[in-house]
C-alpha positions as CSV (number, residue, x, y, z in Angstrom):
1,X,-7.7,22.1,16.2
2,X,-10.4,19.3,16.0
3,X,-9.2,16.7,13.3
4,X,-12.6,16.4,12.1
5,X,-12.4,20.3,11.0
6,X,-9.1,19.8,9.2
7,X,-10.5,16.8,7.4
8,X,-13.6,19.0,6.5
9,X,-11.6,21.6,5.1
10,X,-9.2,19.9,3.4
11,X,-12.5,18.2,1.4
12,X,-12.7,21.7,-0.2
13,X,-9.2,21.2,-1.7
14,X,-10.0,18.3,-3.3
15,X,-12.1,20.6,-6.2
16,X,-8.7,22.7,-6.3
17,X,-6.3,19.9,-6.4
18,X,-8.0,16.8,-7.0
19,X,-4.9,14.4,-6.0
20,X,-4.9,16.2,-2.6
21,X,-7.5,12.9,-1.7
22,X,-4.8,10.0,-2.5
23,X,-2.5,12.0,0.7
24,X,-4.8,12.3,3.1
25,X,-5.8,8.3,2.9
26,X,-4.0,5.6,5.4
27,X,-2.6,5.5,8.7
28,X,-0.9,9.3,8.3
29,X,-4.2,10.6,7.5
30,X,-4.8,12.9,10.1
31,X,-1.3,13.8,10.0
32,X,-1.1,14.6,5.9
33,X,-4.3,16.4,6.3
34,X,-3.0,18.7,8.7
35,X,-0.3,19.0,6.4
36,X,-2.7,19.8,3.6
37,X,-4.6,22.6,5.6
38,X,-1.3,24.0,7.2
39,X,-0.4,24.7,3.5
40,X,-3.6,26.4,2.6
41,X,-3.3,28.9,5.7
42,X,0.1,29.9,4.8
43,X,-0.3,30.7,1.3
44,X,-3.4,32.7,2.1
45,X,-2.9,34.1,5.2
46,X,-5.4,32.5,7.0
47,X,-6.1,31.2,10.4
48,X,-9.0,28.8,9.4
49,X,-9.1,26.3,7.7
50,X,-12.4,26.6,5.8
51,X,-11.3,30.2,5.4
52,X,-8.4,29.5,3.5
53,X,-10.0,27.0,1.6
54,X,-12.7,29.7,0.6
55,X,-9.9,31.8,-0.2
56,X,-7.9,29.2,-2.8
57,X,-11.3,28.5,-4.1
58,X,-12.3,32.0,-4.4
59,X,-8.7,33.4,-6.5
60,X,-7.2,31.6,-9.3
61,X,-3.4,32.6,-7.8
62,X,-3.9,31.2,-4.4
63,X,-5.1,28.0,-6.3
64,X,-2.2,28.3,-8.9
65,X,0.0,28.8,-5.6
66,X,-1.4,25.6,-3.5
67,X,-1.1,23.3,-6.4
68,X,2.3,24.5,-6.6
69,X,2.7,23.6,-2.6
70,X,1.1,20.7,-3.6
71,X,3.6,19.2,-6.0
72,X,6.0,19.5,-3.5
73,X,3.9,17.9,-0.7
74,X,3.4,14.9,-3.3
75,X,7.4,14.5,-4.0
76,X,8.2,14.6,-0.2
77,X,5.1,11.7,1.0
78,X,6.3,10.1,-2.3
79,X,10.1,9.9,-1.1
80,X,8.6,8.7,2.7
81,X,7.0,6.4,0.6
82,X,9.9,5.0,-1.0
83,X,12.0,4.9,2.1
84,X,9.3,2.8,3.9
85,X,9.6,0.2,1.0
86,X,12.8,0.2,0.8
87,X,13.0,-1.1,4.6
88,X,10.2,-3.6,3.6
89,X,12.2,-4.7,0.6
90,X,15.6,-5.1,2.7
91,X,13.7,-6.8,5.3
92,X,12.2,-9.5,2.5
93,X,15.8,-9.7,1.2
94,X,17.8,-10.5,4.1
95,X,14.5,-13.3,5.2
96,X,15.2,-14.9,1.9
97,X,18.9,-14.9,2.2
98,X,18.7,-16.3,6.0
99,X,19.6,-20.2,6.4
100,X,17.0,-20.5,8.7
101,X,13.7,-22.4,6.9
102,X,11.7,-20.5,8.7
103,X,12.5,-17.4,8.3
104,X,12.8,-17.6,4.2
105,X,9.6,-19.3,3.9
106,X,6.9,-18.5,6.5
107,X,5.4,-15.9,3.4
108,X,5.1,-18.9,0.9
109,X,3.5,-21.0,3.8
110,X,1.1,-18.6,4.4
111,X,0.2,-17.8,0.8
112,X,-0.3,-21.8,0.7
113,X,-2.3,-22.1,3.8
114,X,-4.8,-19.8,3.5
115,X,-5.9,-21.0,-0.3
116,X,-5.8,-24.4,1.4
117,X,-7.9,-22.8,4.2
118,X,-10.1,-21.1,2.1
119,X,-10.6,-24.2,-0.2
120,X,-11.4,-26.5,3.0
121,X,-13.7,-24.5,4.7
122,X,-16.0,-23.5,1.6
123,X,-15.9,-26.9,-0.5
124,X,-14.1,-29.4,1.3
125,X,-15.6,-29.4,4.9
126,X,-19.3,-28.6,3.1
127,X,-18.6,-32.4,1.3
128,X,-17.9,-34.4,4.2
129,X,-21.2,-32.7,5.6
130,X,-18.8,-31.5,8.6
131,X,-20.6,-28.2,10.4
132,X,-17.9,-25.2,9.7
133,X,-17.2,-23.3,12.4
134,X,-16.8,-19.5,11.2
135,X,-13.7,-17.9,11.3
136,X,-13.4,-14.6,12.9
137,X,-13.2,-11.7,9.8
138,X,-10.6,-10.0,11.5
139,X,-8.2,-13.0,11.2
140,X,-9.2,-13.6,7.7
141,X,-9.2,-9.5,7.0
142,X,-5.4,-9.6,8.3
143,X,-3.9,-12.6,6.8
144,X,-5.5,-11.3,3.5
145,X,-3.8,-8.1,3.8
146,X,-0.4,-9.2,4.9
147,X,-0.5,-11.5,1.5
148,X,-1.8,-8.9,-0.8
149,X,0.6,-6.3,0.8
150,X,3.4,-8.8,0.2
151,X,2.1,-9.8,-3.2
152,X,1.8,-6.2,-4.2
153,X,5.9,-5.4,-3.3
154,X,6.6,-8.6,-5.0
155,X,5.0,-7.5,-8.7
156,X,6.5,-4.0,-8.2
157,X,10.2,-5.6,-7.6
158,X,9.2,-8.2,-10.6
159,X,8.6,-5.0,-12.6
160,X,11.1,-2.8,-11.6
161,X,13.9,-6.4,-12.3
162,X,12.8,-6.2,-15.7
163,X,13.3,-3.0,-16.4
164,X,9.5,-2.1,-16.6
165,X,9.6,0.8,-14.5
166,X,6.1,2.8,-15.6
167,X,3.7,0.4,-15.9
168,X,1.2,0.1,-13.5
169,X,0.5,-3.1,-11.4
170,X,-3.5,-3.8,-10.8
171,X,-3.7,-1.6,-8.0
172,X,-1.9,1.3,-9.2
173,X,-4.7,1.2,-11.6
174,X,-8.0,0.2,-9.4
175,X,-6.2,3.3,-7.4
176,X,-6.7,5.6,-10.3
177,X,-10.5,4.4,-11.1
178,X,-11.0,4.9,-7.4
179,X,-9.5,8.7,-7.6
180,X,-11.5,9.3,-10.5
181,X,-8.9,9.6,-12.7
């Protein structure tokens, strides 16, 4: 089935079980949506898609019943979730335990260069009245993303050290304004 139908459908959901939207968002997307949809056929029985959508919609059980499937969906992506940071985590452990310069501190070099980068290229290079020569977005996109994805892990373990398990880091909460919630 077309991905584009599945995604279509499983936009219905989201009136039935509004956190069905934070799944089906990354690089799994097509793959969690499927998911999503695959759920809604079995618990009603139907082929399509959009059909079983119109069914959950349509009878308070089958809605009852997918959030149900739901909760379950969200503990298993959750525990995928976990796993993948948990390799990230042993990965930034075992770099900051290495003897090797390099290794331990190419995340601080980076974090470093690209404020310095930043810094030159918009008030620095400007001064000396030296032409800037514009840096391709991708580059700058990536190298953005790598810190904040790095920075991100790095509060979480900061909170988690301290014992400070439930609160919510910035994006946990610009995640929740974003889902409406």
């Amino acid at each position: 089935m077309a991905a584009s139908l599945i995604l279509d459908a499983v936009k219905g959901l989201v009136e039935v079980a509004p956190d069905v939207a934070g799944w089906i968002a990354g690089d799994d997307a097509e793959k969690s949506a499927e998911k999503v949809a695959d759920m809604a056929k079995t618990i009603t029985g139907q082929d399509d898609p959009q059909k079983a959508v119109d069914a959950i919609k349509q009878d308070p059980e089958q809605a009852r019943k997918f959030q149900e499937a739901m909760q379950s969906f969200r503990v298993k992506m959750q525990q995928e979730v976990t796993k993948r940071q948990e390799t990230v985590n042993k990965t930034m452990r075992a770099e900051a335990k290495s003897e090797s310069w390099p290794q331990y501190s190419w995340r601080p070099f980076n974090g470093f260069m690209f404020g310095i980068t930043l810094f030159g290229i918009h008030f620095v290079l400007p001064l000396l009245k030296v032409e800037v020569q514009p840096i391709n977005p991708t580059v700058l996109s990536l190298w953005a993303g790598v810190l904040g994805v790095v920075g991100y892990q790095r509060g979480k373990e900061k909170r988690a050290k301290l014992g400070d398990l439930n609160s919510e880091g910035l994006m946990e909460r610009v995640a929740k304004v974003v889902k409406g919630k």
